[in-house]
C-alpha positions in Angstrom: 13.7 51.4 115.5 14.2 47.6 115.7 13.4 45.6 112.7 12.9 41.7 113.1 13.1 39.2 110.0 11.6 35.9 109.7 11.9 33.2 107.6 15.2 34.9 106.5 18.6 32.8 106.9 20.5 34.6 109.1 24.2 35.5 108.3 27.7 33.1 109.4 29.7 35.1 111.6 32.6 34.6 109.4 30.7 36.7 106.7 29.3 39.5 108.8 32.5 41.6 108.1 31.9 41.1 104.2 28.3 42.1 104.7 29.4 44.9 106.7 31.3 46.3 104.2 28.7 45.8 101.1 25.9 48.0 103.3 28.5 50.6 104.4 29.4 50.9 100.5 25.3 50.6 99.7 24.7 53.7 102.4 27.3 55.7 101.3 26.0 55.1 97.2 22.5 56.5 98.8 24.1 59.8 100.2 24.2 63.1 98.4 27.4 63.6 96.4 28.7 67.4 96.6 28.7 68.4 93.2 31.7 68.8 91.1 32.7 70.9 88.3 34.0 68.2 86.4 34.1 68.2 82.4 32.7 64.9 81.6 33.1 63.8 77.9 29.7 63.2 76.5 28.2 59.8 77.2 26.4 58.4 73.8 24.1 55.4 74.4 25.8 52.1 72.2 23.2 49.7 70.3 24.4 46.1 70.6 26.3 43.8 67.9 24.1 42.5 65.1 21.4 40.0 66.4 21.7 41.0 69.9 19.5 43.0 72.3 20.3 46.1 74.9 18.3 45.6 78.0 18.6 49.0 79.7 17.2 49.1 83.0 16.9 51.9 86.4 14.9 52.9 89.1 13.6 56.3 90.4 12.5 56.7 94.5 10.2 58.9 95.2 10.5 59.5 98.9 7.4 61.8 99.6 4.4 59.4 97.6 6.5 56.5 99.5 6.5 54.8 96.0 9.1 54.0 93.5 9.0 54.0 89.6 10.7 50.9 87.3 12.1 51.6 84.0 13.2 49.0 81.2 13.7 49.6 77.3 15.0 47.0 75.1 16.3 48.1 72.1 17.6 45.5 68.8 20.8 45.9 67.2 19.5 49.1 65.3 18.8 51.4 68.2 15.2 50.6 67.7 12.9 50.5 71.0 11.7 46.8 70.6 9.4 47.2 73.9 9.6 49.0 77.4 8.4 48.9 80.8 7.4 51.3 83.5 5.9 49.7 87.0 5.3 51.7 90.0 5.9 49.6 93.1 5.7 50.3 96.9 9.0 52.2 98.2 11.7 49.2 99.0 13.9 49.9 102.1 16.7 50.9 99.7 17.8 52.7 96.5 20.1 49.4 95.6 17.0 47.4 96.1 14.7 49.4 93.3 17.4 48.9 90.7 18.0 45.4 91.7 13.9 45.1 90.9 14.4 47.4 87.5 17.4 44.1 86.8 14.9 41.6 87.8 11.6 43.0 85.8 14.5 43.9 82.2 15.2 39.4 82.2 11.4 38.6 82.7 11.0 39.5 78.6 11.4 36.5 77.2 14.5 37.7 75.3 16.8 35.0 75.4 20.1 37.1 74.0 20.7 40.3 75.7 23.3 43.0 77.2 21.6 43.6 80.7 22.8 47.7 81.1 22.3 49.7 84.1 24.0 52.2 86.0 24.2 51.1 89.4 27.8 49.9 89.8 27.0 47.6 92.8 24.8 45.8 91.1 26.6 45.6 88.1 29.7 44.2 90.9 27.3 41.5 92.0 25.5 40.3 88.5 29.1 39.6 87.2 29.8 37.9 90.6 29.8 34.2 91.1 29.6 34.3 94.6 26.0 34.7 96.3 25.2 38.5 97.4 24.8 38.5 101.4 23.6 42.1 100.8 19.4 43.1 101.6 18.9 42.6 98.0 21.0 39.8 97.4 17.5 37.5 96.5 17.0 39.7 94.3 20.5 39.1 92.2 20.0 35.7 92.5 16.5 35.6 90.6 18.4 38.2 88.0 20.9 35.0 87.4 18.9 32.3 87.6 16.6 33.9 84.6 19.6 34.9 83.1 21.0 31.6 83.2 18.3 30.3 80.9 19.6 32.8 78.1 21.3 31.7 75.1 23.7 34.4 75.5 24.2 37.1 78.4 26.2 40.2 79.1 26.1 42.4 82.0 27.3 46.2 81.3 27.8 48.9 83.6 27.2 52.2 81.9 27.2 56.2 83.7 23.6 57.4 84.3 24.0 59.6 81.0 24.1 56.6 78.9 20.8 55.3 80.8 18.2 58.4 80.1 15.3 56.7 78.3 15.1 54.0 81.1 15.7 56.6 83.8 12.6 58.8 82.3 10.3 55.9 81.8 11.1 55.3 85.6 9.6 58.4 86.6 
């Protein structure tokens, strides 16, 4: 099946290799992993220093409603849950996409100091990145860091799915 774009800008040949390689890493992220009997130390969730904010965010597909699910919980320096979101959106064309969206939705809060959490390591890759993402969800980091940049103070953390359950479950 083709698919034509418009109104996209379309990519420099001398960057088509680079955004080769970030959708060959973003499909293989999307395949099933063969299980492993690994013993994993037990992940704990953190709360953030004094005065400061945890902004945990995911995303859940559901392939057979053709939906997705959006979780956010923002928690203050005592663990407490200081508010949370859960959106149901139409299913986006990728897995990297719906937690790019879960990013986008945890800055829209009006929080202005914050540890933006999530557990998709390509997008954590590409938040701390200064370069522009040529990736499909690349528009989607840049409105993460444009909101961001308004912040007083922001921190991007990376964090296994383990440490991510409460906005995992209120994504579906």
């Amino acid at each position: 099946m083709a698919v034509i774009r418009f109104k996209e800008a379309a990519c420099p040949l001398n960057q088509i290799l680079n955004l080769l390689n970030e959708r060959k890493a973003e499909f293989q992220h999307t395949l099933l992993a063969i299980p492993k009997l690994v013993h994993r130390k037990h992940i704990r969730w953190k709360s953030p220093n004094l005065g400061d904010f945890k902004v945990n965010y995911g995303g859940t597909i559901f392939l057979e409603q053709g939906k997705a699910e959006l979780g956010v919980v923002i928690h203050n320096s005592e663990g407490a849950v200081i508010a949370s979101l859960s959106q149901q959106i139409p299913l986006p064309a990728t897995m990297t996409q719906v937690e790019a969206l879960a990013a986008r939705r945890a800055v829209e809060f009006g929080i202005t100091t914050a540890v933006l959490e999530g557990d998709l390591d390509i997008i954590y890759k590409e938040l701390i990145d200064s370069d522009s993402s040529l990736a499909l969800h690349g528009h989607l980091i840049h409105g993460v860091k444009k909101l961001a940049s308004s912040f007083n103070c922001i921190r991007y953390a990376h964090v296994r799915r383990q440490g991510n359950n409460v906005a995992h479950a209120l994504a579906g």
